[in-house]
N, C-alpha and C positions, 0 to 999 in steps of 0.2 A: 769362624765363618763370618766375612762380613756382609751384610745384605743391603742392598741399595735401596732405600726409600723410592726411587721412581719406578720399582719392578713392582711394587702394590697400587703407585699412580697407573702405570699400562695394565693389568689387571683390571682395574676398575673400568678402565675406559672401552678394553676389550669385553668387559661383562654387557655394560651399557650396550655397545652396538648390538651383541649377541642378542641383548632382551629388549622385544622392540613395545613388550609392555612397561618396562620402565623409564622409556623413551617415552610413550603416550601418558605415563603418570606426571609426569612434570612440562613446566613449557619453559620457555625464553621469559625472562623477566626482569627487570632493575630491580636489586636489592634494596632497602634503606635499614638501616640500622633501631630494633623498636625502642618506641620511647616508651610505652607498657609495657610490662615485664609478665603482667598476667589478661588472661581472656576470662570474662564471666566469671569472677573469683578462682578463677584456676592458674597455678606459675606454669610458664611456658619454657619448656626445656630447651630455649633455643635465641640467638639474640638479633636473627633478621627477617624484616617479612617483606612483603610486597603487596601491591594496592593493585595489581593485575589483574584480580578475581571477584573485587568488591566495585559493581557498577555505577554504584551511586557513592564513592566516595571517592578523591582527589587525594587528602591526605591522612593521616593515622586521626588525626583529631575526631577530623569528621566521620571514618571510620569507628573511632569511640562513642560517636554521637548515636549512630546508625545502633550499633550493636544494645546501647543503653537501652533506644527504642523498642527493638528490639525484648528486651529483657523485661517487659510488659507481659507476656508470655508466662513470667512467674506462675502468674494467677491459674495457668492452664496445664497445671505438673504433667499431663499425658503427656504432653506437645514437649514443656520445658524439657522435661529427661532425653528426647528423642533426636531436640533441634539444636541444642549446644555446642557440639562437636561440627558439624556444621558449617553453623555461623561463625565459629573460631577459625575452620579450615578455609573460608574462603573472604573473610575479612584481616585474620591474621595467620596467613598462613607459613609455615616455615620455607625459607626462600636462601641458597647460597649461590655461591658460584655461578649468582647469572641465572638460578633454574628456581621455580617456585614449584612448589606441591600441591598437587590436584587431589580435590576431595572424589572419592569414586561413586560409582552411580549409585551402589550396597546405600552407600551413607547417605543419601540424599532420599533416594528413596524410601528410606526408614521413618523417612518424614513425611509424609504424605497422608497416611492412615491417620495418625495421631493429630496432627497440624490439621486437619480439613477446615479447622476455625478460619485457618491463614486463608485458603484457597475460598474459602465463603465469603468471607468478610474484605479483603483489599486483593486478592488473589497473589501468586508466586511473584515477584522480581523476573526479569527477563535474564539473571545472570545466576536466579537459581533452580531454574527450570533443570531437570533431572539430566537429561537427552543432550547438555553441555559437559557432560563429567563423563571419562572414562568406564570400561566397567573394569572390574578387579583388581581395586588401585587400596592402598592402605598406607596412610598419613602420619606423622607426629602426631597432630591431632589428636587421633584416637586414641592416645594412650595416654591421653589427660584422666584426671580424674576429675568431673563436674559432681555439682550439686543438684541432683534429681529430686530433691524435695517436693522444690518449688515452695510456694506461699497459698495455696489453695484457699478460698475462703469457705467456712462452715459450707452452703447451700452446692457449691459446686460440684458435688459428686452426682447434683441431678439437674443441675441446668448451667447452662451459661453464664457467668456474671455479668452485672448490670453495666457496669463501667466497661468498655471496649478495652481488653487488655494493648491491642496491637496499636493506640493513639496514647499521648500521653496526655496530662491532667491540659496542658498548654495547649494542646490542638486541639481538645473538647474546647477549652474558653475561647479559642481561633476563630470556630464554626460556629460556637454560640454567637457571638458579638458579629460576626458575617451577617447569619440568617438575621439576626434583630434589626440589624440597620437596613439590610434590601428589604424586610420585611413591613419595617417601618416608613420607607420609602412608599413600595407598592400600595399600603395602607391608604395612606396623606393622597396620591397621585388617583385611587378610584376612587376614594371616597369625594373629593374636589370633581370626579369626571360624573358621579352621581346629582351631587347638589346641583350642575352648571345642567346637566340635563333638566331636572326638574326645575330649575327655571325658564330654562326654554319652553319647555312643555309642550316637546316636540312628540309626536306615537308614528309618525312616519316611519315603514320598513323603508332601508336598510337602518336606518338611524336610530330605530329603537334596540336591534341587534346590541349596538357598540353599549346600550345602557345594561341588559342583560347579561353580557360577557363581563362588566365590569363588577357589576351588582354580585356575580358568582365567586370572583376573583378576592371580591372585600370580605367577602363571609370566612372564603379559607385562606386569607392571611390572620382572619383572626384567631382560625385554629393554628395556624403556624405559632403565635403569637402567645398562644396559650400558656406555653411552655415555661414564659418569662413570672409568669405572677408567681408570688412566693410557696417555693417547694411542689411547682404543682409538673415539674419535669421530671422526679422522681417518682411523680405516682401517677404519671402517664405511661412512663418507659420501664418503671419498671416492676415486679411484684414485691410480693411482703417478704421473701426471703431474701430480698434483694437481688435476686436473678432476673435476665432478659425474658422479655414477656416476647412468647411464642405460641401459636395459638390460639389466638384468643379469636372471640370472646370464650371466658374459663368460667368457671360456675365460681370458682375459691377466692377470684380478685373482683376488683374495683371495674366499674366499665367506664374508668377516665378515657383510659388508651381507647377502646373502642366508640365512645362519643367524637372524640377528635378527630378516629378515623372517619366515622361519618360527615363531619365536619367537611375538613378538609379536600377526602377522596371526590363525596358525591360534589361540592363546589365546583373546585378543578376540572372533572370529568364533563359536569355540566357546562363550566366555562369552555372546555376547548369544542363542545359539539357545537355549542353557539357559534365560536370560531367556525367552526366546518359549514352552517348554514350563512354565515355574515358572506363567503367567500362566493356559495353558490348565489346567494342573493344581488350579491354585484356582477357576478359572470349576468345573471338575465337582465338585469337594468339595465347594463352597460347593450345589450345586447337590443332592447327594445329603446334608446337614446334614438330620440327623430319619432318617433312613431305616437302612436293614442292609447299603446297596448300599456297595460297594468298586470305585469305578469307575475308580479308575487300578489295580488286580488286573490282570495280565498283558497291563498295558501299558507298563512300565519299559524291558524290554529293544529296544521300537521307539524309547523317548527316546532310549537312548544309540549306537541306530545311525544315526538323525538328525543329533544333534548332533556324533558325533566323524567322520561320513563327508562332510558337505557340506564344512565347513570344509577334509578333506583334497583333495576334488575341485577342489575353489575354489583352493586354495594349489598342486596340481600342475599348473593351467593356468595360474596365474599366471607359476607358472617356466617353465614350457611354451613359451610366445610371449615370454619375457624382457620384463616391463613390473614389476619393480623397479626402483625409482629416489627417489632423494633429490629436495625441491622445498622453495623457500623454508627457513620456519629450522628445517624438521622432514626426516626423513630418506628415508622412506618415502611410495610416492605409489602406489596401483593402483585409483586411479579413472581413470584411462585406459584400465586393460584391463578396466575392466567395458564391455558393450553399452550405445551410448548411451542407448536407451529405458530401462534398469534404472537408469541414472545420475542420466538427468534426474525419474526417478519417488523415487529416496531422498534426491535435494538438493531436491523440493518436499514431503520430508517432517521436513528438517532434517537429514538424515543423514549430507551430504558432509564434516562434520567428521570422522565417524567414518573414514570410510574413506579420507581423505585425510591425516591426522597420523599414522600407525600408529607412528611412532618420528621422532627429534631427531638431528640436527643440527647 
């Protein structure tokens, strides 16, 4: 009996139409040939892949880059065991005839629960959002075998590590040397807008305003600043076990991190209400310009019970309910402990930078 090799090609091609979930498990793709032979320390049974699935990388290299990043995760063995297969499926995923391999929703969403670090700290990739994968699809991929160890260190089975696994040692010293130079910037630029004041020795509203906003702004770059003096970034950010400080202030640690917050927060907070009475105060000058009228006249002393009592009510309930805490490569975070409606109303107004970086890292 002879059999024709192309009666198992039309076979296949007849199964294909037939299943139109193995049609939705792969798509149209250019192959290239891998030039890694293995993902995550694991060989890959297979010798093509495709960069169709991987949004932030162009070629295998950068691909390799990503996934290294990536591999910062170690530290978080819940996560590492869960997210490996994954990230091999959709950076290198096995790719022939024109068709690459779609990781299924089962597997992505496996990741969620365990990863929340990812989704807290830099949030999902927009190309690994779950709701872009098939559902009931099963890969090469999965039948790798990874390394679920991971690298745990001692403290981690009760808190966070202190180093952000998801950046690596280069984008901590990136953001260090960022923050130091704008910081040292802003420093030189108020402190210069102070002296030039007190030579004037000017107390005229509006113009005292711009010396108060400035005067608040020098205090918490010097807490920003803090960070720099030797080894005092490590026992700001983080505790004695070397875990991310959450909660604070803690009875068991140092109240660095929460000085700094004071520092910094009530500054900032006070500087920008200054802002908000500088603007209303020139809306009425400008308003009473031609005229005899003196319309900020014995209203000063409501500016500065404003500006210096919210900020302290705001900073004693902060430490109140313990929602200081370091996040990602910055150090301070208490957009947590604001009410969600007040959160979501200053991040549709661009504001969540403000109140989410208060200090480094």
């Amino acid at each position: 009996i002879i059999i024709d090799p192309s009666m198992f090609d039309a076979v296949s091609k007849r199964d294909t139409v037939a299943n139109p979930l193995h049609q939705l498990c792969k798509k149209t793709a250019t192959c290239e040939a891998l030039k890694y032979n293995t993902c995550l320390g694991s060989l890959l049974p297979y010798t093509h892949t495709s960069l169709a699935l991987a949004g932030d990388s162009s070629t295998q290299e950068k691909a390799f880059e990503k996934l290294t990043m990536w591999s910062g995760l170690r530290n978080a063995p819940w996560c590492w065991s869960v997210i490996q297969p994954l990230l091999c499926a959709v950076y290198m995923p096995k790719c022939e005839n024109g068709r690459v391999e779609l990781p299924g929703q089962s597997l992505c969403a496996a990741t969620r629960g365990p990863c929340s670090l990812v989704d807290r700290e830099i949030g999902w990739p927009n190309f690994l959002t779950c709701d872009k994968f098939p559902v009931g699809c099963s890969n090469e991929v999965q039948k790798l075998k990874f390394d679920t160890s991971g690298q745990s260190e001692a403290p981690l089975g009760c808190g966070i590590q202190c180093d952000n696994p998801l950046f690596t040692e280069e984008e901590h010293s990136d953001m260090h040397r960022y923050i130091a130079y704008f910081s040292s910037v802003t420093l030189l630029c108020t402190f210069f807008t102070l002296v030039r004041h007190e030579l004037e020795n000017s107390n005229r509203y509006p113009d005292v305003i711009l010396f108060y906003i400035n005067a608040c702004f020098f205090v918490g770059t010097i807490g920003w600043l803090a960070q720099f003096f030797n080894g005092a970034r490590r026992e700001i950010v983080c505790k004695s076990d070397n875990t991310m400080r959450l909660g604070e202030p803690s009875s068991s640690e140092t109240l660095s991190c929460v000085t700094i917050f004071i520092i910094v927060y009530y500054s900032l907070m006070s500087g920008a209400i200054w802002f908000v009475v500088l603007t209303y105060a020139w809306h009425t000058s400008f308003n009473a310009l031609g005229t005899t009228d003196q319309p900020l006249s014995g209203r000063t002393s409501y500016f500065h019970v404003v500006t210096w009592s919210i900020p302290f009510v705001l900073t004693v309930a902060i430490l109140a309910i313990a929602e200081v805490r370091r996040t990602q490569l910055c150090c301070i975070d208490v957009y947590k402990a604001l009410p969600p409606w007040f959160g979501a109303w200053w991040l549709e107004r661009g504001g969540g930078g403000y109140w989410m970086t208060l200090g480094c890292g």
